[in-house]
Each structure stands twice: as C-alpha cells, then as structure tokens.
N, C-alpha and C positions, 0 to 999 in steps of 0.2 A: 504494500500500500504506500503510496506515495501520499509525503505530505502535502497538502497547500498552505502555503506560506502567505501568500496573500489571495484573497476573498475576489471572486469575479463582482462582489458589491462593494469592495475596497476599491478594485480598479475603476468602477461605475465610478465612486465619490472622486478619486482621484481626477478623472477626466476632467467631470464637472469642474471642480479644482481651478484645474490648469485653463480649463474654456473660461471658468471668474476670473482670473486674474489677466487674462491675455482682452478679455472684455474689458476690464477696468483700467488697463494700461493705454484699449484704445482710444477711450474717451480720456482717460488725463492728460495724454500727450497735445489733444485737443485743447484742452482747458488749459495745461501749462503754455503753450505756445502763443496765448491768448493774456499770459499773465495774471492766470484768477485763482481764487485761495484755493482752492481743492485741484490737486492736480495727480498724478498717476496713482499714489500711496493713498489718497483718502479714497478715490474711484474704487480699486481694486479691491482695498478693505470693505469697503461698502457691498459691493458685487460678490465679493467672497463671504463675508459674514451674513448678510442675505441668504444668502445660498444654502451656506450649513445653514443656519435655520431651517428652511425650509426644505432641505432633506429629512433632517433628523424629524422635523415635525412629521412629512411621508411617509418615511421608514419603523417611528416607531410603534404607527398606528394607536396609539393612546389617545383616541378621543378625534375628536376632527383637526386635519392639518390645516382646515382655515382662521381655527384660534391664534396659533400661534403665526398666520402671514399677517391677519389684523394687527397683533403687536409690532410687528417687525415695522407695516405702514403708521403707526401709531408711535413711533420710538424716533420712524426715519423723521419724521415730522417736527417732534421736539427739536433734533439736530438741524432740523432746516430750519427753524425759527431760529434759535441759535444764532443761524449765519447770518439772517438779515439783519442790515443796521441801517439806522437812518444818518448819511451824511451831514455837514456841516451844511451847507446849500439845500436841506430838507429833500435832497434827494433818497431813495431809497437805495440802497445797495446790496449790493451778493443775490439778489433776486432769482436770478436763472442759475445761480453757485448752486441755490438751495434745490431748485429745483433740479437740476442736474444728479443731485444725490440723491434725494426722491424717485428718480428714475433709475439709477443703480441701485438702487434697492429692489425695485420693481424687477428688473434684468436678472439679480441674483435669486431674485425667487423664482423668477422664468426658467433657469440655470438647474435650480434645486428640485422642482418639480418633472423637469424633463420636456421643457419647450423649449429644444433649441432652436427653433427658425423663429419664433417670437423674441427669443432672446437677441438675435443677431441680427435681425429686422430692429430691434428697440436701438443697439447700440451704433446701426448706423445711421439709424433717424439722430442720435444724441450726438452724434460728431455733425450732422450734414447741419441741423436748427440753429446752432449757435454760428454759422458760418451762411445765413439768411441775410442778406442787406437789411438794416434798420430804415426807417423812415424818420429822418431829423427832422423836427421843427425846431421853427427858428423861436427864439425866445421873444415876446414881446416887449418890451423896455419900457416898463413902468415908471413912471414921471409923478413925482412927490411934491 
C-alpha cells in the first residue's frame, strides 16, 4: 500500500491557493502602478483569505457555507470603511481602494467555492474599470 502524502483535496486547496494569489497580484500591480494604498500584498491577502474562508466554510459542511460568505462580505466592508477618508478639500478618498477590496473579496470567494470563470471574469473587469476615462468637471469658482 502506498502512502498519500498529500490529499487530491490538499492539491484542490492548493491550486485555488496559487489561482488567489496570482489573482491578487493581478489586480495590485494595477492599483500599485496607479499609486493607490492597496496594492499587490493587501489584493492577494484579500483574495486568499477570502478564499480559505470560503472553502473551509464548503468543505466542512457544518451548517450553511453562506453564513460564513455573509461575514467574510460583512468584515470586507468594515475594512472598506476603514479606507475611506474624507480629504482636506472635502473631497472623499480611497473610494474605489475600498471598493477594489470588496471585490477581492468577492473573487476569493469565487476562488473558494469553485467558480473559476466568474473569478477570472471578476478580476479582469477589476484591472480593465479603474483604467475607464473619468469625466472631469471643471470646478465652478465661487465668488464671496
């Protein structure tokens, strides 16, 4: 009898794994290239910790696995609130930062459940949207 050493469900996680991190690396290279606070390391953690979540919740079968993707959406939220700040010019900032990690979060649960074409459809909508022209208005000049 031969042993197995490692598990055809170790090698499952494993992939997943390496698909979260190679997912999270491609959207930080985005966001770093761009100069914004979250960039490959937060992506990936994000994406990866996502992920195991929401395997472990699949796999251990203990109850329903959409208890624990609520929290994971519920957790990634506090951390997006977090990121937003409101500027000195009452501008709002890290807006799309937040959102950006809201969405790898969403990809790592994509990841951990076993939707990888939803996952990889998510992560190249998240590199192609921030790379959308904005529409500038011009400021009005208020006179006191």
């Amino acid at each position: 009898m031969v042993l197995e050493i490692i598990s055809s469900e170790e090698i499952s996680f494993a992939i997943k794994l390496v698909l979260a991190v190679i997912f999270g690396f491609l959207i930080g290279v985005e966001r770093e290239s761009r100069n914004k606070p979250a960039g490959i390391s937060t992506h990936s953690f994000v994406i990866a910790g996502s992920m195991v979540f929401a395997y472990l919740s699949y796999n251990i079968g203990a109850g329903d696995p959409a208890r624990i993707a609520a929290q994971i959406v519920t957790g990634i939220g506090f951390i997006g609130a977090g990121m937003i700040l409101k500027g000195n010019n009452g501008t709002v900032v890290n807006l799309t930062t937040a959102a950006s990690i809201w969405l790898a979060a969403a990809i790592g649960m994509a990841i951990g459940f076993g939707f990888y074409f939803v996952a990889a459809l998510c992560t190249v909508a998240s590199i192609f949207i921030p790379r959308i022209p904005h529409i500038k208005y011009k400021k009005k000049k208020v006179y006191k």
